[in-house]
C-alpha positions as CSV (number, residue, x, y, z in Angstrom):
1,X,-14.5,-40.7,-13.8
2,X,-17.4,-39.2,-11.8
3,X,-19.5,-36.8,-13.0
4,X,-20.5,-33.5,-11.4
5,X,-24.3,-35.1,-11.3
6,X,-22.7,-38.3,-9.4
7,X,-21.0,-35.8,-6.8
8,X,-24.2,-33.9,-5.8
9,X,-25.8,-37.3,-5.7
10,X,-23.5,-38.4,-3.2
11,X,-23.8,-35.3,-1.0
12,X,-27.9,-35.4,-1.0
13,X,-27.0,-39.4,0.2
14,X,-24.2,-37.9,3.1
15,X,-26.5,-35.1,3.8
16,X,-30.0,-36.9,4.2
17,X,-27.7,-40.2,6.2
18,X,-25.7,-37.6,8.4
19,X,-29.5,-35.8,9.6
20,X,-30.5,-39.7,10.4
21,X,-27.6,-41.1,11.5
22,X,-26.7,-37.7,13.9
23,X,-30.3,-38.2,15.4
24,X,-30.4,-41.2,16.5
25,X,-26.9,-40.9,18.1
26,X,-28.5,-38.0,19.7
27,X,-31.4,-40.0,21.0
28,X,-28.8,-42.4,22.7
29,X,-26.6,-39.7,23.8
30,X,-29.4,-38.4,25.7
31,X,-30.8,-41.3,26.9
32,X,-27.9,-42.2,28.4
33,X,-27.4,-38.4,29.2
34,X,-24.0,-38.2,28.3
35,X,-23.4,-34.5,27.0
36,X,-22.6,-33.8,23.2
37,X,-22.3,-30.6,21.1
38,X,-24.9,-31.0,18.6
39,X,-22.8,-29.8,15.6
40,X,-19.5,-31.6,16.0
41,X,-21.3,-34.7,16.6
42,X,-23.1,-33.7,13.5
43,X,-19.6,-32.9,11.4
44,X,-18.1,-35.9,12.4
45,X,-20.9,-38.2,11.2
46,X,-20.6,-36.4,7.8
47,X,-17.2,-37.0,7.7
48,X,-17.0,-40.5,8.4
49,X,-20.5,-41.1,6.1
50,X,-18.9,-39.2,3.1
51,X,-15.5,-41.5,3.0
52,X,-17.9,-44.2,3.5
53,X,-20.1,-43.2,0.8
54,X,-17.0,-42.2,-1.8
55,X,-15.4,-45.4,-0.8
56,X,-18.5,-47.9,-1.7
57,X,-18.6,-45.9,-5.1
58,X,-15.2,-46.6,-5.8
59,X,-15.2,-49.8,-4.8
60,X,-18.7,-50.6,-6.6
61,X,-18.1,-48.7,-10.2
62,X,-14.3,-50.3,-9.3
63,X,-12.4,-46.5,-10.5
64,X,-9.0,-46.6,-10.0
65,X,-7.9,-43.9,-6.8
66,X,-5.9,-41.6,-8.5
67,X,-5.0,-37.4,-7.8
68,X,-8.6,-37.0,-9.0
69,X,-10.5,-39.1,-7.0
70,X,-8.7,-37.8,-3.9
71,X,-9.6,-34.4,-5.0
72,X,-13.1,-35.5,-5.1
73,X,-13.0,-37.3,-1.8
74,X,-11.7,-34.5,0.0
75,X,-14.3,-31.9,-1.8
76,X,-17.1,-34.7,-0.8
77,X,-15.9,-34.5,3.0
78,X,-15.3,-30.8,3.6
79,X,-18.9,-30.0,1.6
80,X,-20.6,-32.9,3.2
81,X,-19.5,-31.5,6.7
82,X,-20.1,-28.2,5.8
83,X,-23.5,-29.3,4.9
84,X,-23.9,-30.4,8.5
85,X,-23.3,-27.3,9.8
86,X,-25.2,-24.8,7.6
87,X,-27.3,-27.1,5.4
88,X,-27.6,-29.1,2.0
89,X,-29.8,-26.1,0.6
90,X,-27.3,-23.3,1.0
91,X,-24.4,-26.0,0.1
92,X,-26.3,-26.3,-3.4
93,X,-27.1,-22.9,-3.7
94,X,-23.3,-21.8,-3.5
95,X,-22.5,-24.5,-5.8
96,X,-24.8,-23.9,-8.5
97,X,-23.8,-19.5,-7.8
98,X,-20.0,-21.1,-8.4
99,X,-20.8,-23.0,-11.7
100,X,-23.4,-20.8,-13.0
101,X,-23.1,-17.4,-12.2
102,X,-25.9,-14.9,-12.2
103,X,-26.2,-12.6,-14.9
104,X,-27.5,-10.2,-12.9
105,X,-25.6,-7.0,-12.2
């Protein structure tokens, strides 16, 4: 089963790959000056990395797909696309202010 350290190693892969990946598409998109909107060009590449990603760690640390690993996959995709769109940073920071709350009142 994957861990919850696994899991935010596989975001910080999706999110640094989706920043790459995204511009260089870019850099052909404009080149060949087709238009684009920057940030669904940006949530599709995290989607499609992030299944990509979960699907080599499957296959690699060979886990069985069961209700749990789906539930992982489809965390992975919606956090790695939401990390397209505001950022790994703030992604982490709500995670970690989910998990460990502050104490502060």
């Amino acid at each position: 089963m994957m861990s919850f350290e696994i899991f935010l190693l596989l975001l910080m892969i999706v999110s640094v790959l989706t920043g790459l990946v995204t511009e260089g598409i870019k850099k052909l998109l404009d080149e060949a000056k087709k238009p684009y909107r920057a940030n669904l060009l940006a949530g599709i590449v995290a989607v499609v990395l992030s299944i990509g990603v979960d699907s080599g760690y499957i296959i690699l640390t060979e886990t069985a797909m069961n209700e749990k690993m789906a539930v992982i996959l489809i965390a992975l995709v919606l956090l790695s696309w939401l990390s397209a769109m505001v950022g790994y940073d703030k992604v982490i920071q709500a995670i970690g202010q989910i998990k460990f709350p502050s104490k502060d009142k």
